[in-house]
matplotlib code that plots the C-alpha trace (Angstrom):
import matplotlib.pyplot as plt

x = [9.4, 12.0, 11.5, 13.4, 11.6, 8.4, 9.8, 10.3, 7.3, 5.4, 7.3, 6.3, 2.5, 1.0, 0.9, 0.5, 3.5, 5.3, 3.7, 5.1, 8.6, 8.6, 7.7, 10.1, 12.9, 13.2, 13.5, 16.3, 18.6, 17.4, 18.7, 21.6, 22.3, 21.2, 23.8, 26.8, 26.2, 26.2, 29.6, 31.3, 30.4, 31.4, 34.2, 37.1, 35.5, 35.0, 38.7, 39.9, 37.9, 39.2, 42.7, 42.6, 41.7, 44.4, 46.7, 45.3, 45.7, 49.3, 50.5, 49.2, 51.0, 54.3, 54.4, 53.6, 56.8, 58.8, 58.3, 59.2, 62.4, 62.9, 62.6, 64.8, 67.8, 67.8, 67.8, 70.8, 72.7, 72.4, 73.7, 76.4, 77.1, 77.3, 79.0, 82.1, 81.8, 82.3, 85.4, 86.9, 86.3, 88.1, 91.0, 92.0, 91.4, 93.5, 95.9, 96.2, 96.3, 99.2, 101.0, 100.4, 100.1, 103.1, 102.8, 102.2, 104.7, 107.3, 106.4, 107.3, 110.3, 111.6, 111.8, 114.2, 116.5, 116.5, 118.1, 120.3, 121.9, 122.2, 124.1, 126.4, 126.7, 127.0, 129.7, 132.8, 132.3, 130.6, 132.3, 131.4, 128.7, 127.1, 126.9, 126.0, 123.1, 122.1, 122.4, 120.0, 117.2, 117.2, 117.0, 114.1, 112.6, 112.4, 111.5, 108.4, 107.4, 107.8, 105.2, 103.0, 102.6, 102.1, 105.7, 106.8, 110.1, 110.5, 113.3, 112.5, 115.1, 115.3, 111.6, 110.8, 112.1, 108.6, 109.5, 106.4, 108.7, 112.1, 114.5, 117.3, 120.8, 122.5, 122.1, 124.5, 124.2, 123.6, 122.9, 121.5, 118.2, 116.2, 116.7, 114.5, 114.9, 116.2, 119.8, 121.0, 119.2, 121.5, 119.5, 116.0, 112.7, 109.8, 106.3, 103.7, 99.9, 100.5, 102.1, 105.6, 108.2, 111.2, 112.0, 114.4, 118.2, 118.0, 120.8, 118.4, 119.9, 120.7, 120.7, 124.1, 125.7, 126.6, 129.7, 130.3, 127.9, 129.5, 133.1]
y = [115.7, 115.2, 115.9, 118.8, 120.3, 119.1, 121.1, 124.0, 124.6, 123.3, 125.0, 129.1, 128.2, 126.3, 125.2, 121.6, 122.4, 123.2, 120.2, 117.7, 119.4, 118.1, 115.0, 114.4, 115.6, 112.6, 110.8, 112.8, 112.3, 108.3, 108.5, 110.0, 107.5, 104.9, 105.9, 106.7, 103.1, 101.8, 103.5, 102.9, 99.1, 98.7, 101.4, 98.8, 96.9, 100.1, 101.3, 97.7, 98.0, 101.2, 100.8, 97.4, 99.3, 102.1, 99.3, 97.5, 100.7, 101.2, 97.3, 97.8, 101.3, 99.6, 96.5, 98.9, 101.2, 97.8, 96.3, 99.8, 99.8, 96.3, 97.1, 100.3, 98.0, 95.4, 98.0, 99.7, 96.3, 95.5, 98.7, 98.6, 95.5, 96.8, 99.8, 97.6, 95.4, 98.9, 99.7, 96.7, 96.3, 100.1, 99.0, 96.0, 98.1, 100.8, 98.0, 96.6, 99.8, 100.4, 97.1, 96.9, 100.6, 100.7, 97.2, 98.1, 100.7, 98.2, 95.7, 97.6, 99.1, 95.3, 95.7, 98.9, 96.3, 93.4, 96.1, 97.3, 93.9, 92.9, 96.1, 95.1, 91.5, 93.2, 95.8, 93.1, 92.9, 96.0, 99.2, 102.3, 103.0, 99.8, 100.7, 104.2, 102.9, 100.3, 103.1, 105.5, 102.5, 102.1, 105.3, 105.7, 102.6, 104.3, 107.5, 105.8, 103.7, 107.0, 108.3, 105.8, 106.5, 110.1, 111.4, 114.4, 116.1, 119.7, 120.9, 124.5, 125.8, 129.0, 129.5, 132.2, 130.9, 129.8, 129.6, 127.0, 124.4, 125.6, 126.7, 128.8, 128.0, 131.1, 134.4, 134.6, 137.5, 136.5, 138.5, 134.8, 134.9, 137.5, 138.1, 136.4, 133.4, 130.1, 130.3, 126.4, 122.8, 121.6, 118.7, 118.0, 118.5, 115.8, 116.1, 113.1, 114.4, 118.0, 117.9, 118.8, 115.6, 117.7, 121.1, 121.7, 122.9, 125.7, 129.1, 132.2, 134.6, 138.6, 141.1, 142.0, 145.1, 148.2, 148.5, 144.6, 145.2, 147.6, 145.9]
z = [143.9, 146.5, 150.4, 150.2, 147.2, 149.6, 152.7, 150.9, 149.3, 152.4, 155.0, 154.3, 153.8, 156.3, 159.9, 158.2, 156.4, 159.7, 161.0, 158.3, 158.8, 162.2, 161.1, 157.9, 159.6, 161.5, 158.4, 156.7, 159.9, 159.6, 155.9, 156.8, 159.6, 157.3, 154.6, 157.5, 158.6, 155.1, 154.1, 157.5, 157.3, 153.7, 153.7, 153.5, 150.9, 148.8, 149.3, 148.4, 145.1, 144.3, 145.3, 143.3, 140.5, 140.8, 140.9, 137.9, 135.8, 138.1, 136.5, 133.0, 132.7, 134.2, 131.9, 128.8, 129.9, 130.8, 127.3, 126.0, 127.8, 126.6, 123.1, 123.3, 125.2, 122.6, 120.3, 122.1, 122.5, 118.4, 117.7, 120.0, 118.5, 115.2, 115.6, 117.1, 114.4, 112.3, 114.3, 114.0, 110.0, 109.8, 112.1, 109.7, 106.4, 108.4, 108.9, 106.0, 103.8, 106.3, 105.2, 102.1, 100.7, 98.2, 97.4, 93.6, 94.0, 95.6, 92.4, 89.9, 91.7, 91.4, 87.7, 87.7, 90.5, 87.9, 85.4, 87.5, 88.3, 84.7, 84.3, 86.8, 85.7, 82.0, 83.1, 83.5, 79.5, 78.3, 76.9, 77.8, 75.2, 76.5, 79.8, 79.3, 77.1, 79.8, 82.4, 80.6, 79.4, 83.8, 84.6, 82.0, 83.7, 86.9, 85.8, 84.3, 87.2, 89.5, 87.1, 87.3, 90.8, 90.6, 91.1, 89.1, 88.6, 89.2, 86.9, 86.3, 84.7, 82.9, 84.8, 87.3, 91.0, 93.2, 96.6, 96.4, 94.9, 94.5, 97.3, 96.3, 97.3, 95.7, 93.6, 90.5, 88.6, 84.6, 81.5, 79.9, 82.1, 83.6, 86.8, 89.6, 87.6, 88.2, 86.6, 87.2, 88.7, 91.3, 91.9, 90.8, 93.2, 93.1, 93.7, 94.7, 93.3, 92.9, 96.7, 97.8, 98.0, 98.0, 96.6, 93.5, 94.7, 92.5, 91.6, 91.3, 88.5, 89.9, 87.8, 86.4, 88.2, 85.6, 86.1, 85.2, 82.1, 80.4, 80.5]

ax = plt.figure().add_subplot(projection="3d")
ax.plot(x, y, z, "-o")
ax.set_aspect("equal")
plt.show()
């Protein structure tokens, strides 16, 4: 049982319970005292501990987020690093796809030349038929090497006129075709992969006026 639980059953009761109040009561204030001077002599050594411990947990907590900063900047850097090694990889292919983009284009090309200076070394001596032949056997050769490479004439006539690939030059009325279509190819249009190159000069056929139809 503790003095106070003693004082309190002690103190309602008797005179002897008054009695031994007077007399513990000195000896609460003199543990009291006792424990003041206790704490104020050993105060600084108790705030060093705890404040040495604060800053022990304080360290620890800073060298776990300094070695997780660490890790995150080398793994910044090595990505930096690779993604400019990225850039610089798509800047040559860029580069050289630039360069060298109708190199296979420009080979064959060098075939349809070679004809076309034997023609001319040919045409001193050749007749007519010869050079018409020799003429038509190059122009086959670059018709075929234009395919090769995705390049398709557009010669629509006698088809309806598509202002998608054709671009009229003139109307000319015309019993032959019906009207709306394209009446005569005045020069060819190409396309490159189902895209545009250049549109077909085409005449568009009208339809014939009365009066003209029934003379």
């Amino acid at each position: 049982m503790s003095i106070r639980q003693i004082i309190k059953y002690l103190l309602p009761r008797t005179l002897f319970g008054r009695s031994l109040l007077i007399i513990v009561t000195p000896l609460i204030l003199l543990q009291a005292m006792t424990a003041w001077i206790f704490y104020d002599r050993h105060w600084d050594t108790i705030t060093w501990r705890l404040a040495s411990s604060i800053a022990g947990d304080i360290a620890h907590v800073i060298e776990e987020l300094q070695a997780k900063a660490d890790e995150n900047w080398d793994r910044y850097v090595r990505a930096a690093a690779e993604m400019e090694n990225i850039r610089k990889r798509a800047a040559r292919d860029v580069e050289h796809a630039r360069k060298y983009a109708l190199e296979g284009f420009g080979r064959d090309l060098l075939a349809v030349k070679d004809s076309l200076e034997m023609g001319l070394d040919a045409a001193a001596s050749a007749d007519a038929d010869a050079l018409r032949e020799g003429s038509a056997a190059t122009l086959k050769l670059l018709s075929g090497t234009l395919e090769r490479f995705g390049i398709t004439e557009v010669d629509p006539e006698g088809e309806p006129f598509d202002p998608e690939l054709h671009e009229a030059i003139s109307m000319q009325p015309s019993a032959d075709v019906e009207p709306g279509s394209v009446l005569t190819v005045v020069q060819k249009g190409y396309t490159l992969n189902d895209r545009l190159l250049r549109p077909a000069m085409v005449v568009v056929a009208a339809e014939v006026p009365e009066e003209a139809s029934k003379d």
